[in-house]
C-alpha positions as CSV (number, residue, x, y, z in Angstrom):
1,X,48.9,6.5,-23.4
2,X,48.0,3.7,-20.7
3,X,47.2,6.2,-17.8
4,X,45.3,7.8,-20.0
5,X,43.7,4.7,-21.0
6,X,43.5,3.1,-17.3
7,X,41.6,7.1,-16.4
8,X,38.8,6.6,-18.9
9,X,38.2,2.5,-18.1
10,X,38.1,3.8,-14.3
11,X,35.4,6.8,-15.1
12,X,33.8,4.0,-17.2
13,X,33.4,1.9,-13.7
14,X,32.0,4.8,-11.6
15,X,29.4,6.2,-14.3
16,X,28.3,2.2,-14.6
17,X,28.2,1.7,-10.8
18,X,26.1,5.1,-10.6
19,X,23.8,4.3,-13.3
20,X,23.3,1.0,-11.3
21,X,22.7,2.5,-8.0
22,X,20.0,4.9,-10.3
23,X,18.2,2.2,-11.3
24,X,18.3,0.2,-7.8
25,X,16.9,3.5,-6.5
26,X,14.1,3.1,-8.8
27,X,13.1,-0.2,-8.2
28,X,12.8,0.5,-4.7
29,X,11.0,3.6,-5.0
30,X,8.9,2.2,-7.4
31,X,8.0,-1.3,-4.6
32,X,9.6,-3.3,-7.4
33,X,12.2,-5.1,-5.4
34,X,9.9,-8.0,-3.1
35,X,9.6,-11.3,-4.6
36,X,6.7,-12.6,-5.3
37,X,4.5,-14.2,-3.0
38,X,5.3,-18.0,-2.3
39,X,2.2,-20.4,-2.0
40,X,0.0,-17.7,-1.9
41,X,-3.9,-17.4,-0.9
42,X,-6.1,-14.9,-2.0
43,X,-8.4,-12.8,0.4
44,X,-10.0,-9.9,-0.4
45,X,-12.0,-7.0,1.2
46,X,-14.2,-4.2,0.1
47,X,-13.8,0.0,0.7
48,X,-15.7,3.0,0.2
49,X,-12.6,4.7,-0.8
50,X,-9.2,3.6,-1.6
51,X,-7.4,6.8,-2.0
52,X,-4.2,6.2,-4.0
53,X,-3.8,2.6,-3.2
54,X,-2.0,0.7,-5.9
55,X,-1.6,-2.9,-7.2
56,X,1.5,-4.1,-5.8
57,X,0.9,-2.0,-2.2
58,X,2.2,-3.7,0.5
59,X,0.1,-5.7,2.9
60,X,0.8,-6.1,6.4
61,X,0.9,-7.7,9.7
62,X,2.4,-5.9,12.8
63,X,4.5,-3.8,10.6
64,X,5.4,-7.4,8.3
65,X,5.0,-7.4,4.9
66,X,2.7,-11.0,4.4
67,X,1.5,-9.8,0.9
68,X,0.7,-7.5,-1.8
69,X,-2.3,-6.1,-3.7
70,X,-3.1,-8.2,-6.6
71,X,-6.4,-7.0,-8.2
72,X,-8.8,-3.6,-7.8
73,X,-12.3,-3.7,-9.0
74,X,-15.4,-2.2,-8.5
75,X,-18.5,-4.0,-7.3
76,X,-21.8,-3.2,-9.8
77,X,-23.8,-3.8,-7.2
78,X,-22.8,-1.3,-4.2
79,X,-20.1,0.7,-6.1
80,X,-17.1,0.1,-3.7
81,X,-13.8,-0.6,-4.8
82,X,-13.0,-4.4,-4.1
83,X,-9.0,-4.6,-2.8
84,X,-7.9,-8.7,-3.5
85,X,-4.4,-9.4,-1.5
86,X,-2.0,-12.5,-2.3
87,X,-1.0,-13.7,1.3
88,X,2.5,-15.4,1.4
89,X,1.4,-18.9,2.5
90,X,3.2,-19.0,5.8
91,X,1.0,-17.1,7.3
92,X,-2.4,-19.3,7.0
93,X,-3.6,-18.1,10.3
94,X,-5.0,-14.7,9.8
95,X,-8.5,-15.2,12.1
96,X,-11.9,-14.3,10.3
97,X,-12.4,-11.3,12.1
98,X,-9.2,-9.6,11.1
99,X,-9.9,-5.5,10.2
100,X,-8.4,-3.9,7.6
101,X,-7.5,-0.4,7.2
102,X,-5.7,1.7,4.1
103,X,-3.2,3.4,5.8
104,X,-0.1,6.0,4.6
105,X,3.8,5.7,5.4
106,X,7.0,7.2,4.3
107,X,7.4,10.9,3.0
108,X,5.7,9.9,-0.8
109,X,3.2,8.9,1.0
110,X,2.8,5.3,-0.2
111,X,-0.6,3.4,1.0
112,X,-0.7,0.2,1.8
113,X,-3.0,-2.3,3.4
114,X,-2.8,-2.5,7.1
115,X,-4.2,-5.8,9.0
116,X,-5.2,-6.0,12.3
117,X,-5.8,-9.7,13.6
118,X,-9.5,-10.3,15.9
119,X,-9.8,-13.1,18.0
120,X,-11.5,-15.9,16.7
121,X,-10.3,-19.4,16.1
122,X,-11.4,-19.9,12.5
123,X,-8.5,-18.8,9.6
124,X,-9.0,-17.0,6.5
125,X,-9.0,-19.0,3.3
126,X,-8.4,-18.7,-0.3
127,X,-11.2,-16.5,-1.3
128,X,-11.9,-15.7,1.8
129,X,-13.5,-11.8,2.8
130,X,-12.2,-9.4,4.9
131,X,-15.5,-8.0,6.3
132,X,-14.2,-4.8,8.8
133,X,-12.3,-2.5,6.9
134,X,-11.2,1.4,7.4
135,X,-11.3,3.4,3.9
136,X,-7.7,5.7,3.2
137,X,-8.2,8.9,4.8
138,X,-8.5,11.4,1.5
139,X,-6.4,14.8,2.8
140,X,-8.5,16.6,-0.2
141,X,-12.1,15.8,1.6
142,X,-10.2,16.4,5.4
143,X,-9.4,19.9,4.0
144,X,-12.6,21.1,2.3
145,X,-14.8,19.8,5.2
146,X,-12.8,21.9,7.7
147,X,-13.5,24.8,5.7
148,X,-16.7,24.1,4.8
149,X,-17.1,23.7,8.7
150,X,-15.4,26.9,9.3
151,X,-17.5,29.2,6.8
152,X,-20.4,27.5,8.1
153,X,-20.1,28.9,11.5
154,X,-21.9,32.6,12.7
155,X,-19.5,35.3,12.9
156,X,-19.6,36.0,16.7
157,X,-19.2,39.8,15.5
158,X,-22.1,40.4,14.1
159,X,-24.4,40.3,16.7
């Protein structure tokens, strides 16, 4: 009676730990798992397209996550999305002329917000504006333009 006993508190332990390491996969897969951002400033920039960018996509630096998405929009006026990023405060020296481009990692294909730093000696601030950015490039309009490109073109046969 206690083996038998000891046998089913033991399966109890491994189905808990693997239920566990379920839902830890989950929270990673789903980008649940960074903490927030501490003493945070807001930036934001403005694309034609944003593909499948997501609030809560990572933002970084050389490969560094300094942030996350916070807020998409639309602007009324000129119909592109509007991308606002929380920037952890310790990095408060992000030059004005930083680019930003929506770029795609890991085999789910995740996008997140790539930064690449300019020159100049002025900083971002809160509410500051990204002004050069690079739109995510949409595989669905890469594809029908190559074959719209490729029925386009004169059959060399018929001549």
């Amino acid at each position: 009676m206690i083996q038998r006993r000891q046998l089913e508190l033991w399966v109890g332990v491994f189905v808990a730990a693997g239920l566990l390491a379920l839902a830890m996969l989950a929270f990673r897969v789903g980008n649940l798992t960074a903490g927030e951002v501490a003493n945070g400033y807001r930036i934001q920039a403005e694309f034609n397209d944003i593909g499948g960018l997501k609030v809560r996509s990572a933002v970084t630096l050389a490969g560094v996550r300094i942030g996350r998405v916070s807020e998409i929009s639309i602007d009324p006026s000129n119909y592109e999305a509007v991308v606002a990023m929380e920037i952890d405060g310790r990095y408060n020296n992000i030059p004005v002329d930083t680019s930003a481009s929506i770029l795609t990692s890991g085999l789910l294909g995740e996008q997140y917000i790539g930064l690449d730093p300019g020159g100049s000696s002025q900083y971002l601030k809160n509410g500051g504006k990204i002004e050069i950015t690079q739109s995510a490039l949409v595989l669905e309009k890469i594809i029908s333009q190559f074959l719209f490109n490729v029925a386009a073109k004169p059959d060399p046969a018929k001549k």
